[in-house]
N, C-alpha and C positions, 0 to 999 in steps of 0.2 A: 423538612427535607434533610438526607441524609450529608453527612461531608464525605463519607467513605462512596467511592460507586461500587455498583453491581457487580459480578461477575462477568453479566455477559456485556455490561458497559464496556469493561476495561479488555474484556476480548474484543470486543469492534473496535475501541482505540488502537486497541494493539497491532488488528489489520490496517487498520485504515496507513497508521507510520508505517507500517511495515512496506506497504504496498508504493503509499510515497518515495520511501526511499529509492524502492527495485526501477518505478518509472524515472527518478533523478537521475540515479545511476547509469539505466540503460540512453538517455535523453545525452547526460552527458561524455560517453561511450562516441554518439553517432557524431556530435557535435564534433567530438576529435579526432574523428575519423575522417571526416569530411574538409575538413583545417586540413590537414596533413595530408592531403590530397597535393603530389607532385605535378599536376598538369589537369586541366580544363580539356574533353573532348571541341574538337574544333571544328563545326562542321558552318557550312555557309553558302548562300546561293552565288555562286561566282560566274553565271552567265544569263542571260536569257531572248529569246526569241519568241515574242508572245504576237506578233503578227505576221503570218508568214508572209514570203515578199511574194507581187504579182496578185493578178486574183484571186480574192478568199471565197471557193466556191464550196466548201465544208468538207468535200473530199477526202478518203486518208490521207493521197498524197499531199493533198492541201494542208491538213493538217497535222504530218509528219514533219513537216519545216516550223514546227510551233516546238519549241521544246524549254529546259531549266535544265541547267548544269549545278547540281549537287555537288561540295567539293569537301571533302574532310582533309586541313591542314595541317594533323598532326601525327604524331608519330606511332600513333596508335590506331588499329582496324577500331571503328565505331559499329556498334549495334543498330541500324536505322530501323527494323522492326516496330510498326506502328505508330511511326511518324508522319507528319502527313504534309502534301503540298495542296493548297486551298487558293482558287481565283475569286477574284470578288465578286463573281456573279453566283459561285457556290457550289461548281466544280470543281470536286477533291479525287487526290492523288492520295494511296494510303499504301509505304514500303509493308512489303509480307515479307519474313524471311530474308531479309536482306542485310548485308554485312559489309561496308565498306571502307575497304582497305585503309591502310595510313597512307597520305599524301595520294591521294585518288580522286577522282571527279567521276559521275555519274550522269549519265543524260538522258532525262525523262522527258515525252514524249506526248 
């Protein structure tokens, strides 16, 4: 066996670091990005009415007194698009297009 390598040896090595470095660099990029991050979105379920009162006869109106208060508490509009609200019987809630405000509550339904 040789001590010297190959040419295309030492070209695969040479990607191989080369390529390490790029994902290091970019890896340690988001890392810092994310650290220096001034504030956390604050979003939180701050109410809920999951039985409506009086008889549950499954009705809309019946179950339009069933609702969740969405609340985002910070100072920033949050992106809720593709979020979701899920019961534990495995009926989900899933925001489309929706954008809520800084210091805002939402009432889902």
């Amino acid at each position: 066996m040789s001590a010297f390598m190959s040419v295309a040896a030492r070209r695969t090595a040479a990607a191989a670091l080369a390529a390490g470095a790029l994902v290091g660099t970019f890896a340690a990029s988001a890392s810092a990005d994310a650290a220096g991050r001034p504030h956390r979105d604050s979003v939180e379920i701050s109410g809920a009415q999951y039985d409506s009162p009086g008889w549950d006869n499954g009705t809309n109106r019946s179950l339009n007194k069933e609702w969740v208060d969405v609340t985002n508490t910070s100072r920033h509009a949050v992106n809720l698009s593709g979020w979701t609200l899920s019961a534990r019987d495995g009926r989900t809630y899933t925001f489309r297009h929706y954008r809520l405000a800084a210091r805002s509550t939402v009432r889902v339904h």
